[in-house]
C-alpha angles and dihedrals in degrees: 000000000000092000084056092049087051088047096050092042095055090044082060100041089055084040091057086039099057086048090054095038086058100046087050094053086045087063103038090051078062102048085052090046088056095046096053092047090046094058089039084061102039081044092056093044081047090060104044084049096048094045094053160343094308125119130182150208135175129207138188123232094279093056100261130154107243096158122021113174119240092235089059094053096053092055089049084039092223127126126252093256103039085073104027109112092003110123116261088248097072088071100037132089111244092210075070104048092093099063094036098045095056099051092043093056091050082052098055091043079054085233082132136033099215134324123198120215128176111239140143132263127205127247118214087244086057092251111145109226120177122237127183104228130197115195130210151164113254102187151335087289095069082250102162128204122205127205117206131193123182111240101150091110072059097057091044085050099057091036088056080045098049088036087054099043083053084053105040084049094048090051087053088055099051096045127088093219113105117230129192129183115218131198121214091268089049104258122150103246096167135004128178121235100273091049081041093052091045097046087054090047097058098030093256104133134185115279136031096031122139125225086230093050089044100043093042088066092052108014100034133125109262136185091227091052090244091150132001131322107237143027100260089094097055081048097054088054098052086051096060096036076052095052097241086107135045107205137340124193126192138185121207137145148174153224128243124147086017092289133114124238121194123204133185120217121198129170124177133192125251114242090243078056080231102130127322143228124248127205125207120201138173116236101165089113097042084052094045087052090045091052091053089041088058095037083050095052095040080050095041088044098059091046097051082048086053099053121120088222132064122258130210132178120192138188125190096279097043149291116341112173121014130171129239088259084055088060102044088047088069096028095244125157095217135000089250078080082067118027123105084022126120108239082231094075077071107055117087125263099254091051108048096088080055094050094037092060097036105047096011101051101016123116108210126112089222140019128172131171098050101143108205138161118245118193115217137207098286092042106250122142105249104193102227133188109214125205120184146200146148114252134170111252124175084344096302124101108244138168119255116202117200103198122192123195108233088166091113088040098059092043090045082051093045099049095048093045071050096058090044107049081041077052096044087042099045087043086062098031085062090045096050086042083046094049092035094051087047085051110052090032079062085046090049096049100035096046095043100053086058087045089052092046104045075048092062098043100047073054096059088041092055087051089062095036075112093067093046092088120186086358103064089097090062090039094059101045081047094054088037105058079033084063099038086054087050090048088050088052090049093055101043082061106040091059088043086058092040083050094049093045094045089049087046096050092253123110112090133196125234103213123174131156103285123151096260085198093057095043095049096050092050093055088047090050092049095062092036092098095047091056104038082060084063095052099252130126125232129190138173134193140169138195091215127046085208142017120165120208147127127294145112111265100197083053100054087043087068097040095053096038085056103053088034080061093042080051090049092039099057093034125109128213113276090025126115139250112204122188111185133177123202117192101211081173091239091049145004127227114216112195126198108190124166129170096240131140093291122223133251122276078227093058100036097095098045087052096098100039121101125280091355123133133181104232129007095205091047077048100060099074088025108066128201143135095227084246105103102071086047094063100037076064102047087047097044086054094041082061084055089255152107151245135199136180125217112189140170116193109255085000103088136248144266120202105189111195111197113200118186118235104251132163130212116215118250102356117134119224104264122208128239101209097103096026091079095045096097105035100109091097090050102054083050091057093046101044096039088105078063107080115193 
C-alpha cells in the first residue's frame, strides 16, 4: 500500500514537472521570438546608419528616449546611458518646441503619417548643431522613430551666404560706382544707391525700362559729342544682356565747361546668360592722372636720354632699360647690343669677383663711390664710378645703376702724379748732376795739379838721369812705370769729366768736313809699332781711299784709340788685330776685331753700360775703370750714330761703329797732316792700362 502511494505520488510529481517544463519552453519560444526581432530590427537601423548620414532615436509614447544610435551620441559627445530613458527635450532646443509640437500631436492622432522639420539639437557641452529630422510612428504603442540627418555645415553654409549677400549689399552702397541689373528684355531689376540716386536724377526708375531708353541717356548719340557717335556700342551690350557675349567694357567721355570727363562702362553676363549687370564709373580723374603719368615719363625719359652718365636698369635676368650714354660708354650701336644681358659681361676680368660681391651679394638698398673697370666693345678698360639703388620700374623692383666715366679723370690724375713724380725726379736729378759736376770738377782740379806737378818733377828727374851713375838704368825704369801711372790718373779723369758733361747735356762736338778714311788709318798706324812690339799683328783695309764727311776728329781719335787698347788688352801674343772701313755711301761702317779672349753672350748686353766689366780676374792684368766703352758709346751717339758688338767666348771679338754721312755748310775739307803730329801723348794716355 505505501509502495503504491509512493507510486502514485512520483507519477504526479512528473506529471506536475512536464506541465511546468511546457509552460517554461512556451516562454522561453517567446523570449527568443522578441530577441530576434529585436536584432532584426537594431541590425536594420545598423545598417541605415552605417550607409549613410543618417542618424535615429525612438521614443515611447511619453517622449522618452528608449534608443539613441551610437553615431548620434558621439556627435552630442554624451554616453548611452546618460540619455536612455531621459525625455527628448533634454537634447532639443526649446526656440524649436512650436513647430515641432503641433506636427507631433497630429502624429500621434495619426492625422498625419510623418512630417520632417529642421531643428537643433544640444550637445552636452550646450553647442546647437542642426539636424534634419523626419518623424513616424513605429507601432500600436505610439512608439515614435526619428530620423535624423546632420545639416548643420548646411546651415553654416546659408548663414556665410546670407552674411555675404548683406555684405556684398552693404559694399554697392558705399561705392561711387553705379551698378544696374538688367533682365533679358532690358529692364532694370536691381540698381545700387549711386545708379539709384542718378536714375532719379535723371527720371529713369526701377522696373519696365529698355536698354535702348536707359543707354541712350548715357550711351546715345548726341550733337555735342556727350557720349559716342554710332549705334555698335548699344549692340555690344544686347549681345551680352542676351547671353551671346560675356562681358564688354567701353571708355568714352565729354566736354562741358571745356573740360573733358571721362566715364567706364562695363556690363557682364549673368551666369543663366538671362540678362546682365553694368557698372558706370568715372574715370576722369584716373585718365587725368594717366595723361601726367605718360607726359612724366616722356619728360623723365628725355632726361634720362640726355644724362652725361650712363644709366642702367636690371632685373634679376639682365639689363632692361639703358641711356644713350649707356650706349656710348660701351661703345654699342643700339641697346639690342645690351639688353637681356647681365651688366657683368661688361666689367673687366680682374674686377668681376669686386662687383660681384659689392652690387651682386650686398644687402644695401643703396651704394654709390665704387670705382670699377668695364671693358667695351672694342675691348678697351673704361675706369667707372658706380652708384646704386633699387627703383620700381614697369611694377617690378629692379637696380638702377648710374655709371660715370672717370676714365679721363684717372689718367688726368695719373699724368699729373706723372708730371709730378718726372718734376720730383728732374728736381733731384739736377741736384745729384749739380753735386756730381761740383764733384768731379773738384776731382778734376784736385787730382791734375798733383799730375802736373809729378809731371814736372819726372821731368826734372829725367834732366839728372846723367848724375845717376851706374843707377840710371834703374832711374829710368823707375820714372818710367812712375809716367805711365800718371798717364793712367789723367785719363781716368778725363773720361770721368767727358762722362759728367755728357750726363749734364755738356759736352759739344766740334764736327767739320775731314776724310774719315785718312784720319782712322793714321791713328791705326800710329799705334802699329806699339803693338807689333807686343807680337801682334795689325792690319788695316778699306774699300774707299777717300771718303769726306762730318765728325769730330778729336772725338773719333779717342773712340778708335780706346777700342784699339781694349784690342791690344785682351790679345795674346801672336793674335790680330784687324781695322777695317766700309763706304755704304749714306753711311760708313768702322770694325775693330781682334782675336782676343772673346766675352761672354751673358755679358754681351751689359758691355756698354757704366762701370761695368766682364770679368774681375781677366781684369786684374788688364786694367780698366769700365768707363772707356761708356764713353766710346755716348760719343759715337753723340755723332748720331751707333755701335754693336758681336763676341764668341775664346774666339775673339768686333766692335762695328756706323756713322751717317752727314756735311757741314761752308766749311772747307781740312787736312790732317799736321793734325797727327802731336799724338804721341795721346796713345800713352789711352794704352796706360796696358802695362809692357
Amino acid at each position: 500500500m505505501i509502495e503504491f502511494l509512493y507510486i502514485v505520488g512520483f507519477i504526479a510529481t512528473v506529471a506536475i514537472l512536464l506541465r511546468s517544463n511546457l509552460l517554461y519552453q512556451k516562454k522561453i519560444t517567446s523570449c527568443e521570438n522578441l530577441l530576434l526581432e529585436k536584432d532584426t530590427k537594431l541590425e536594420k537601423i545598423s545598417l541605415m546608419e552605417n550607409n549613410g548620414f543618417t542618424t535615429i532615436v525612438e521614443i515611447d509614447s511619453l517622449g522618452n528616449i528608449k534608443y539613441i544610435s551610437e553615431k548620434l551620441l558621439n556627435k552630442l559627445a554624451y554616453s548611452y546611458d546618460e540619455l536612455i530613458n531621459q525625455s527628448f527635450n533634454l537634447i532639443h532646443e526649446k526656440d524649436d518646441y512650436s513647430l515641432k509640437i503641433q506636427n507631433y500631436y497630429k502624429l500621434i492622432n495619426k492625422e498625419i503619417d510623418n512630417f520632417t522639420i529642421d531643428n537643433r539639437l544640444i550637445s552636452k557641452e550646450g553647442k546647437h548643431i542642426w539636424f534634419s529630422c523626419s518623424y513616424a510612428l513605429l507601432n500600436e504603442d505610439n512608439d515614435v522613430i526619428i530620423y535624423c540627418v546632420d545639416i548643420d555645415w548646411r546651415k553654416q553654409v546659408e548663414k556665410s551666404l546670407r552674411q555675404s549677400y548683406e555684405l556684398n549689399e552693404l559694399l554697392l552702397n558705399s561705392i561711387e560706382t553705379k551698378v544696374a541689373a538688367f533682365d533679358s528684355n532690358g529692364d532694370i531689376i536691381a540698381v545700387n544707391r549711386a545708379m539709384e540716386e542718378l536714375c532719379l536724377d535723371n527720371n529713369i526708375f526701377r522696373g519696365p525700362q529698355l536698354i535702348d531708353n536707359f543707354f541712350s541717356s548715357y550711351v546715345g548719340t548726341t550733337d555735342n559729342s556727350k557720349f559716342l557717335q554710332n549705334r555698335d556700342v548699344l549692340n555690344n551690350v544686347k549681345q551680352v544682356f542676351n547671353g551671346n557675349m560675356n562681358k564688354y567694357s567701353f571708355e568714352y567721355y565729354y566736354i562741358q565747361d571745356f573740360k573733358k570727363y571721362w566715364y567706364l562702362l562695363t556690363v557682364k553676363s549673368l551666369e543663366n546668360g538671362l540678362g546682365g549687370v553694368a557698372s558706370y564709373t568715372d574715370i576722369t580723374r584716373l585718365k587725368e592722372l594717366e595723361e601726367s603719368l605718360v607726359k612724366n615719363e616722356e619728360r623723365y625719359k628725355n632726361l634720362l636720354e640726355i644724362l652725361p652718365v650712363g644709366i642702367f636698369v636690371h632685373d634679376k635676368n639682365g639689363v632692361v632699360y639703358c641711356n644713350q650714354s649707356a650706349l656710348k660708354l660701351l661703345e654699342l650701336e643700339n641697346p639690342g647690343d645690351i639688353l637681356g644681358q647681365p651688366l657683368l659681361n661688361f666689367v673687366d676680368l680682374d674686377y668681376k669677383i669686386q662687383f660681384i660681391s659689392r652690387f651682386t651679394e650686398g644687402k644695401s638698398q643703396f651704394i654709390s663711390g665704387v670705382k670699377e673697370v668695364f671693358v667695351n666693345s672694342k675691348n678697351e678698360k673704361i675706369h667707372v664710378e658706380i652708384e646704386q639703388g633699387k627703383i620700381l620700374f614697369e611694377d617690378e623692383t629692379m637696380t638702377l645703376f648710374i655709371v660715370k666715366d672717370i676714365t679721363e679723370k684717372i689718367n688726368t690724375i695719373k699724368y699729373k702724379n706723372s708730371i709730378e713724380e718726372k718734376d720730383k725726379q728732374l728736381q733731384e736729378a739736377l741736384q745729384y748732376d749739380k753735386i756730381k759736376t761740383e764733384f768731379f770738377a773738384n776731382i778734376s782740379h784736385e787730382l791734375r795739379t798733383p799730375i802736373n806737378i809729378i809731371f814736372s818733377a819726372i821731368q826734372v828727374l829725367n834732366l839728372k838721369l846723367d848724375e845717376c851713375g851706374s843707377a840710371k838704368p834703374h832711374m829710368e825704369n823707375y820714372l818710367s812705370m812712375v809716367k805711365q801711372n800718371c798717364y793712367r790718373l789723367l785719363r781716368l779723369v778725363n773720361n770721368l769729366i767727358d762722362i759728367t758733361k755728357i750726363d749734364s747735356g755738356f759736352l759739344n762736338i766740334q764736327t767739320n768736313n775731314y776724310d774719315i778714311v785718312g784720319i782712322v788709318e793714321n791713328i791705326t798706324l800710329s799705334v802699329a809699332q806699339y803693338i807689333e812690339n807686343r807680337n801682334v799683328s795689325l792690319v788695316f783695309d778699306t774699300n774707299v781711299e777717300e771718303k769726306i764727311m762730318a765728325f769730330d776728329p778729336d772725338k773719333m781719335e779717342r773712340i778708335i784709340l780706346n777700342l784699339l787698347a781694349n784690342a791690344v788688352k785682351f790679345t795674346s801674343e801672336g793674335g790680330e788685330i784687324a781695322v777695317t772701313i766700309t763706304d755704304k755711301e749714306d753711311e760708313v761702317c768702322i770694325s775693330v776685331r781682334d782675336t782676343g779672349i772673346g766675352i761672354p753672350e751673358d755679358k754681351l748686353k751689359v758691355i756698354f753700360e757704366r762701370f761695368r766689366q766682364v770679368d774681375k780676374t781677366l781684369s786684374r792684368n788688364r786694367e780698366g775703370s769700365g768707363i772707356g766703352l761708356s764713353l766710346v758709346k755716348s760719343l759715337i751717339e753723340l755723332h748720331g750714330g751707333t755701335i754693336e758688338l758681336f763676341s764668341e767666348y775664346g774666339k775673339g771679338s768686333e766692335f762695328i761703329i756706323t756713322l751717317p754721312v752727314k756735311f757741314v755748310q761752308e766749311s772747307f775739307i781740312l787736312s790732317d797732316t799736321n793734325f797727327w803730329q802731336e799724338n804721341v801723348e795721346k796713345i800713352n794716355l789711352e794704352f796706360s792700362d796696358i802695362y809692357a
